[in-house]
N, C-alpha and C positions, 0 to 999 in steps of 0.2 A: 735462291741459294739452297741445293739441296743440304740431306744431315751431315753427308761426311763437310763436305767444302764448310757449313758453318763450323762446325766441330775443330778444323782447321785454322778459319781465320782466327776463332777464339784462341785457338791454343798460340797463337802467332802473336796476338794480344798481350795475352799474359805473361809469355817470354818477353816480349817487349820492352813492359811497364815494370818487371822484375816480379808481378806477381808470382812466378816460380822460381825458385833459385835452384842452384845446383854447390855440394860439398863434399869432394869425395875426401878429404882431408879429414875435419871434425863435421861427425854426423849431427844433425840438427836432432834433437830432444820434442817430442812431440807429447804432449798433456796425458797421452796414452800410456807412456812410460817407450812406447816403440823407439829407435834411433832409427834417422836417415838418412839417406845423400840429397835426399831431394825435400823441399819447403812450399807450400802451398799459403801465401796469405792472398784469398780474390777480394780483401777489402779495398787493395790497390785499385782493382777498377774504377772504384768510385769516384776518383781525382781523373780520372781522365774520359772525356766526353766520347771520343769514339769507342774505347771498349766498353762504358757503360752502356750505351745504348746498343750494341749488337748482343752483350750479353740481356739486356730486360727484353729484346725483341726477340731471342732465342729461348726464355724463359717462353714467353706470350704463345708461342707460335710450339713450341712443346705443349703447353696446359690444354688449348684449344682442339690440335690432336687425341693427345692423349686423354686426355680427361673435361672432355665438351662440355658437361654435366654442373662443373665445379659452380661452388656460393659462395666461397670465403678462400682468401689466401691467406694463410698461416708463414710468419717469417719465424726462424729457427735465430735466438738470441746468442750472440748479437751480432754475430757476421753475417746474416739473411735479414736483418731488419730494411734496411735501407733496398735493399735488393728486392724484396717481398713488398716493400710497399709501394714503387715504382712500379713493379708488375698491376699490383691489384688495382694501380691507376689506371694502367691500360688497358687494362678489363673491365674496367669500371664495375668492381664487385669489393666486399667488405674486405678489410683488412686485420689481423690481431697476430699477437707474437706473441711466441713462448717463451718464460724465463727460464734459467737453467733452475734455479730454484726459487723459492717464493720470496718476497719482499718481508722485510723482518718488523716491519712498519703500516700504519695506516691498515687498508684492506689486506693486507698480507698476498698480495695475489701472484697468480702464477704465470696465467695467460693477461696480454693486457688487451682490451678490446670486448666486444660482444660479437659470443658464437651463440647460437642456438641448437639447442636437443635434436639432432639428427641431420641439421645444415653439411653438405654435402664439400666437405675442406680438402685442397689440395696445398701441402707442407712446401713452401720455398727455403731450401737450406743451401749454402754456397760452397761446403765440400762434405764430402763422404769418407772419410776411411776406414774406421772398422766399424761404422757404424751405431756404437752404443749411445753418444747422445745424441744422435739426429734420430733414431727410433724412439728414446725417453721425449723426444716431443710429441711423436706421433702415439707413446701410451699416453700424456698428459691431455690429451686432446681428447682422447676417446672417454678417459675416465669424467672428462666435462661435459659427454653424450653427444661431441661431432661423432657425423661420419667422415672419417678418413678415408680418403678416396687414393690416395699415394702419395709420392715425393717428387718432389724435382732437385737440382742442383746444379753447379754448375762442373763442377770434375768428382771423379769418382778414383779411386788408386783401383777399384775391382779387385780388392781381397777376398779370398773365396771366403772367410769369414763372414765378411759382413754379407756378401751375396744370401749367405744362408742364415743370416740374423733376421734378414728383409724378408726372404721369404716364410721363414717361421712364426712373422707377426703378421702375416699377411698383407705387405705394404709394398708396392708396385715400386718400383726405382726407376728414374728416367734422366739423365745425364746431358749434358751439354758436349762435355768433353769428357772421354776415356783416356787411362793411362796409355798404353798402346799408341794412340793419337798424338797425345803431345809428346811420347818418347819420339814416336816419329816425327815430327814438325820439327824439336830441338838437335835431330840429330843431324837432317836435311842442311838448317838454317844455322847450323857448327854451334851451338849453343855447346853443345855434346860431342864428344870425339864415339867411334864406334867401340872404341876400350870400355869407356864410359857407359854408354847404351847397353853392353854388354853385362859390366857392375850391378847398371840398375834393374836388367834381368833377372839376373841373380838374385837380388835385393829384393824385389817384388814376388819371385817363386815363396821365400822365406824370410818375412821381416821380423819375427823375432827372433832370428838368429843372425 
């Protein structure tokens, strides 16, 4: 299966299983403070067998590409946990996750797991938007002396924001699936009217406004 056709069946997945929703009515409230018409939870993959395992083999088969080299998978807390550590099985390489902040208790700790000073880390995170805490994992990592080698994940919305967050930490991005993609998959597969598609056009040039 080449990139686009995987990129596809995923996004075909995700519509599926309701992992994406659509609201053009009441915009969905996003942690950012952003509003939208569109909702991304990929934790739903994890209930169901077929899109889990096309997305941890789409995972696998990106890292070995893109970054051959890698010693340790990093899951990004706590939507990459489960997803991050299936991959680092299939790679049969170490495993540790980042907390969003430290444990208020016991070792107080931030990452769980054992990295080592310079061990060569590739970040599993399950969406991207504007990118501010999926790179606060990738600064917490390096400040523990990995080398961060870049990111995966599984969709991206492609804000030119974040495009240029990623690039000013120097942290490679590598996606499963693009907005673009799955606009196009939902609008194909009527998830989406082309009014719609049109909306989230719109929506996507300028999300905070």
């Amino acid at each position: 299966m080449d990139k686009l056709e995987l990129s596809r069946s995923i996004s075909r997945d995700l519509l599926r299983i309701k992992a994406i929703r659509f609201n053009f009515k009441e915009l969905f409230l996003w942690a950012s403070g952003l509003k939208s018409p569109v909702y991304c939870d990929n934790r739903l993959s994890l209930s169901d067998t077929g899109a889990r395992s096309l997305i941890r083999d789409g995972y696998v088969d990106l890292i070995r590409t893109e970054f051959p080299e890698a010693e340790v998978i990093a899951g990004v807390a706590t939507g990459a946990i489960a997803q991050g550590a299936l991959v680092a099985n299939q790679l049969n390489l170490p495993f540790v996750y980042v907390r969003e902040k430290a444990k208020d208790h016991g070792m107080k700790k931030l990452i769980e797991g054992v990295i080592l000073p310079g061990q060569k880390t590739v970040i599993v995170e399950d969406l991207v938007s504007t990118g501010g805490s999926s790179l606060k994992a990738a600064h917490e990592l390096r400040k523990a002396e990995a080398n961060v080698l870049g990111m995966t994940a599984i969709f991206t919305y492609g804000f030119p924001e974040a495009v240029t967050r990623f690039k000013e930490n120097q942290c490679p991005l590598h996606t499963l699936v693009t907005f673009s993609t799955l606009m196009d998959v939902a609008l194909e597969d009527g998830y989406i009217t082309k009014e719609e598609a049109d909306m989230l056009e719109r929506w996507h040039r300028n999300p905070h406004d």
